[in-house]
N, C-alpha and C positions, 0 to 999 in steps of 0.2 A: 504494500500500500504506500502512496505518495501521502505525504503532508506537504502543507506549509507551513511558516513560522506560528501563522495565527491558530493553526489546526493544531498543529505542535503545544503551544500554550491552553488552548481549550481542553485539548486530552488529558495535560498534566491536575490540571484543573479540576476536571469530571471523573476522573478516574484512580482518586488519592495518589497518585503518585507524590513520594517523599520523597527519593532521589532520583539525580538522574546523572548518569555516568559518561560523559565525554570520551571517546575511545579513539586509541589512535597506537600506532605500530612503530616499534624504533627501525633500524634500516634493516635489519637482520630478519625483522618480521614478529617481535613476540608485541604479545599486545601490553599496551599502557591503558590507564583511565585516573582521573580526579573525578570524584564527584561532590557535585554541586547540588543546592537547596531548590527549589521550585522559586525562591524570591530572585533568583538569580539568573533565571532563564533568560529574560529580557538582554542582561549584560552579554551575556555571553552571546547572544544572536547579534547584538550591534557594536558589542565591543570587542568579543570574544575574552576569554579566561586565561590568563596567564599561568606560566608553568617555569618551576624554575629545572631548565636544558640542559643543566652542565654535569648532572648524573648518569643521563642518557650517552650511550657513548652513541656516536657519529653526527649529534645535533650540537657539538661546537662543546667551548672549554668555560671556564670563570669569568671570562672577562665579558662576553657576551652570551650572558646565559638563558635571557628573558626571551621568548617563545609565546605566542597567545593559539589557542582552539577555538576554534570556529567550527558551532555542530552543522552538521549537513541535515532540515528535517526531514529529508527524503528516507531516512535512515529509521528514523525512530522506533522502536522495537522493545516488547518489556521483554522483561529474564525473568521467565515461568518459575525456574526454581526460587524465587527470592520471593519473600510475602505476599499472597493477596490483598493485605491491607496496611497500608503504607508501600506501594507499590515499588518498583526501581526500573527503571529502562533506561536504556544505551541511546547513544547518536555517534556516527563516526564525524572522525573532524578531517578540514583542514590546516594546515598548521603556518603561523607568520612570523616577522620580524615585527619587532614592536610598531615599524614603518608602514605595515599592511604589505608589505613585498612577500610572497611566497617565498620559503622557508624551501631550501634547494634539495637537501635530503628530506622532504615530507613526498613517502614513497605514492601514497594515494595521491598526489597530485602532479609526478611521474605519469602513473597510469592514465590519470586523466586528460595530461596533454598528449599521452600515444593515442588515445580515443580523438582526440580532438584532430592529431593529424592524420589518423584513417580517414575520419568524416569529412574532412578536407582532398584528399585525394580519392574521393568516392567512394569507400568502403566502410564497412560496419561489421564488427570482428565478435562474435561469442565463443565462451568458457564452458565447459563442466567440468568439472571435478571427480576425481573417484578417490578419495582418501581412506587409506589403509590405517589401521593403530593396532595395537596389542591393549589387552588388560591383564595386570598382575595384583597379585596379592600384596595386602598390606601385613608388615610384621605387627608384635604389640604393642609396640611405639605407636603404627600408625605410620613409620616407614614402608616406600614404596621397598618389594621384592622384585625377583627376577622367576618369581614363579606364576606361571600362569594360572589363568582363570580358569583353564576348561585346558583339556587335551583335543579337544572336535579339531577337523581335519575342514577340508573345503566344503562347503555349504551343507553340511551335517545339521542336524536338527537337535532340537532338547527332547532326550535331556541331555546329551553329549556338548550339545552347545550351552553353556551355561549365560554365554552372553547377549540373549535373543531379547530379554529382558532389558536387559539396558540400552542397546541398539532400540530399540520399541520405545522407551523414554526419552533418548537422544531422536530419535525419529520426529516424535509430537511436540518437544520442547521446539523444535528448528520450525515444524509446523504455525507454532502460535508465534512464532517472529517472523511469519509471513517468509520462512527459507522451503522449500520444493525439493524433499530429499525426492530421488525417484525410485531405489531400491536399496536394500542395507543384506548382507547373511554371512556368515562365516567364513574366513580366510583360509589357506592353505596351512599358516602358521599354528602351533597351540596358543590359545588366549587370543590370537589375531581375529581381526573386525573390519568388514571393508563397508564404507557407503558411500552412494554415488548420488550425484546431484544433478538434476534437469537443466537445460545451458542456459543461460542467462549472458545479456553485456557484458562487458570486461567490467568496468566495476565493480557493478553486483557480485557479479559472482567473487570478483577478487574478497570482498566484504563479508560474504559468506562466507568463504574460506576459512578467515579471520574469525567469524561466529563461532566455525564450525568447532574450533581446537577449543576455545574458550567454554563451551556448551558439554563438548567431549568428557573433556576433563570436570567439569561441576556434576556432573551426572553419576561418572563415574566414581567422585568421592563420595557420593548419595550413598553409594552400595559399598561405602569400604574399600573401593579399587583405585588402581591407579592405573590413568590412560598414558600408554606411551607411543608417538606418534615417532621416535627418532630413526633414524635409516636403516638402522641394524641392532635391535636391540637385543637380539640372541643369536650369537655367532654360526651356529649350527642349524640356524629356521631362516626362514623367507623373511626380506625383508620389509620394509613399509616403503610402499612407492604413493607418488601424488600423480594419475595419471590426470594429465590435461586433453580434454577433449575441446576440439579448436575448428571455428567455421568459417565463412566470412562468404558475406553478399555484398555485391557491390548496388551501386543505385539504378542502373538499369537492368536489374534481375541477372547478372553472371552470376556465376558464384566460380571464381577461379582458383580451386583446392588443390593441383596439380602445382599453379606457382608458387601456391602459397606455400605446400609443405617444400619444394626446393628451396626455396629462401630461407625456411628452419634448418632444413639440413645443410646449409651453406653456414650457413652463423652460428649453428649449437655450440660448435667447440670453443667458440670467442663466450658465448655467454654460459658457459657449464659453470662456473663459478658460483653464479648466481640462482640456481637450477639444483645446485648441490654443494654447499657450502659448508659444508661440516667434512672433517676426517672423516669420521664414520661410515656419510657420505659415499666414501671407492671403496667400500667394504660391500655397502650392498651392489654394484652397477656389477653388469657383465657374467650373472648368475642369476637363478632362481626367475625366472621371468623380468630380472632386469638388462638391461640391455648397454653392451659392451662397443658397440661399434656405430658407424653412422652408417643407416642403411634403412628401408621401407618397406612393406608388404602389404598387400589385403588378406585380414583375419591372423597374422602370424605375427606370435608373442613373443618370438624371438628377438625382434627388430625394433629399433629408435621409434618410427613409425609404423602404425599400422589405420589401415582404412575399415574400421568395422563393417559388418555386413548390415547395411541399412541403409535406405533410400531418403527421397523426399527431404523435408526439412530434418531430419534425425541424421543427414551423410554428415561425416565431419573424419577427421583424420587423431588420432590418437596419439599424443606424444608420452613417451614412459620409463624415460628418465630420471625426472624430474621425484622429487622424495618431499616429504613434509616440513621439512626447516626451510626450505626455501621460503623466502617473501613471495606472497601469489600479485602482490599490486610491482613489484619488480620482474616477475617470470611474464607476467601477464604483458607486461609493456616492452620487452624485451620480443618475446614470440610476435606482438603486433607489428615493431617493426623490422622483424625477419619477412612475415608474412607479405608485407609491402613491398621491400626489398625485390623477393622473389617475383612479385604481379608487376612491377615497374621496370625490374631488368628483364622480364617475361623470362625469367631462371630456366633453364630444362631441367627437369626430371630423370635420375637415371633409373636404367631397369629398375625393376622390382628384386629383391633378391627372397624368393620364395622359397628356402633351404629353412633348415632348423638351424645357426649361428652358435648355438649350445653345443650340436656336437658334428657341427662341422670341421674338415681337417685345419691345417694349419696352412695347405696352400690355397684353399679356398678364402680360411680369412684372409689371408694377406689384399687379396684385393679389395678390404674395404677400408674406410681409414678408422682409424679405433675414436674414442672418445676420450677425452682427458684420465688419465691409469689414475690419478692424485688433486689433494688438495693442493699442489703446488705448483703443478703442470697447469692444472686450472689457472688459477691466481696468474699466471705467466702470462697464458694466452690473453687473457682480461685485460692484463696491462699493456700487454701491446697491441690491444685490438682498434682500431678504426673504426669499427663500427660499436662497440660501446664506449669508448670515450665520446661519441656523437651523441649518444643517447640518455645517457646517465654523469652527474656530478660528478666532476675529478673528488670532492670531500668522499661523496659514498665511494667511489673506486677502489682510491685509498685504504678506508674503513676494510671491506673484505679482503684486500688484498695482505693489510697488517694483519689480520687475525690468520689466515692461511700462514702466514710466518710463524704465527705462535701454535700454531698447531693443533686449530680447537676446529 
């Protein structure tokens, strides 16, 4: 649902809301929020709420540390598990300089000018999401374990799957924040959970994304568990991918998905950085249904790309890479202008490589190019890429590039 400022203020109004939660993402992708009173709302729509920046790492140091939010009411959404009476809901923000200048590492506003220059060059680009997590046991602390929830295998039922329940509360909770899960069922992993999302805008769904871990994880403390969405969090199991499903229609009804995935697969390797930024990260790529190499197929889980078996408005191209710690308003703005790239340079397409890449020989791979082995090969390509330094702030560059140094 859309608001406006005045909707926004009437809802707060009619519907006891006591707080309400400003939300917003450092570069890396975890989420932030302050929350504000109801008497405050006014300010923050015309003045926005200041935050002090210099805890944040990649939003600047002491010296300039003052930051203002400014909520989006398009956003507006309560958080079911917080009281029915004295309410709480969320707004995502944009983020500024005390001067009203956008705020250069505020990733949601990244995204938004990739949006703006799709619409400009005639295109209009949607997301889905399919995000994978594990759920583990808590010790008696109430410390998260490395023990799973359930032994259930891939889409196994309860009682084997013990996590059908919380997938089903995580399902209705996304529900009443106006989110469109479209299917949720058990992983391949033990304790692993996959749910997938109907496509939406680049924003939106970047936004959901964003929801979705924040939602994941509340739910799951409900039950005593702990949701772990990181790359690999059990050496020996499948790991957690973010698979992005990616469309794009132009204004006179094309829809050019051929250019578009060549211009991904021209760029992934410049932007893996950003797609997979954790160590952890090249632990899951290149096994288990993640994917090792730059390469494409229809229906085949081997490869970078794949083209689902689906027609009509459902064709879209599969990218599967991509893991949960990624920022999705950075991946998301990154794939838009690959996708562009590709329909402007009219990129070709190489064959399909319709093999299984898992246990193909070694002179077969050789002829494709692999994908960054490391976080530090990554970081490399990043830094010397042309086409992200065009796209993304030398500060945020920097920021992943220094952490890849450190090793995290």
């Amino acid at each position: 649902m859309r608001y406006s400022r005045q909707e926004v203020t009437q809802f707060v109004e009619e519907e006891d809301v006591q707080f309400i939660r400003l939300t917003f993402c450092d570069v890396f992708g975890r989420m932030k929020n302050i929350s504000i009173m109801p008497s405050e709302l006014d300010r923050a729509f015309t003045q926005g709420i200041a935050i002090d920046a210099s805890a944040i790492r990649g939003f600047g140091g002491d010296v300039h540390s003052d930051l203002f939010l400014h909520p989006d009411p398009n956003t507006l959404a309560i958080l079911p598990w917080r009281p029915a009476h004295g309410q709480v809901v969320r707004m995502m923000c944009s983020i500024t300089y005390p001067n009203g200048e956008l705020f250069e590492n505020d990733c949601r506003s990244i995204l938004a000018r990739a949006v703006r220059a799709a619409k400009k060059a005639g295109y209009t680009f949607y997301f889905g999401a399919e995000i994978e997590f594990y759920l583990f046991r808590l010790d008696e602390d109430g410390e998260p374990t490395r023990v799973p929830y359930d032994m259930a295998g891939y889409m196994d039922v309860a009682p084997e799957d013990r996590g059908e329940n919380v997938r089903r509360e995580i399902c209705l909770a996304l529900e009443q924040m106006g989110i469109e899960p479209e299917s949720s069922h058990h992983e391949e992993g033990p304790g692993q959970n996959e749910i997938d999302f109907r496509y939406s805008d680049a924003l939106t769904s970047a936004d959901n994304a964003m929801t979705f871990y924040q939602v994941v994880r509340a739910i799951a403390a409900r039950h005593g568990l702990c949701a772990d969405a990181s790359p690999k969090p059990l050496g020996d199991a499948p790991g957690n991918g973010l698979h992005i499903n990616m469309s794009v229609q132009g204004k006179n009804g094309s829809a050019p998905l051929r250019s578009m995935i060549a211009g991904v697969m021209k760029m992934v390797p410049d932007m893996t950085l950003f797609l997979n930024p954790t160590e952890q990260s090249y632990e899951r790529l290149g096994s288990r249904k993640a994917p090792g190499y730059i390469s494409w197929s229809s229906e085949n889980r081997s490869q970078l790309i794949r083209i689902p078996a689906a027609q009509g408005e459902y064709r879209r191209a599969e990218l599967r890479s991509p893991d949960p710690t990624a920022n999705p308003y950075l991946a998301f703005a990154l794939l838009i202008y690959a996708g562009l790239y590709g329909i402007e340079h009219t990129t070709e397409l190489p064959d399909a490589a319709d093999i299984n890449l898992y246990t193909a020989s070694e002179e077969v791979l050789s002829r494709f190019e692999r994908l960054p082995a490391s976080l530090q090969e990554a970081a490399r390509k990043a830094r010397e890429s042309e086409f992200v330094a065009e796209h993304l702030p030398d500060m945020l560059i920097r920021e992943y590039c220094d952490r890849s140094a450190e090793g995290r």
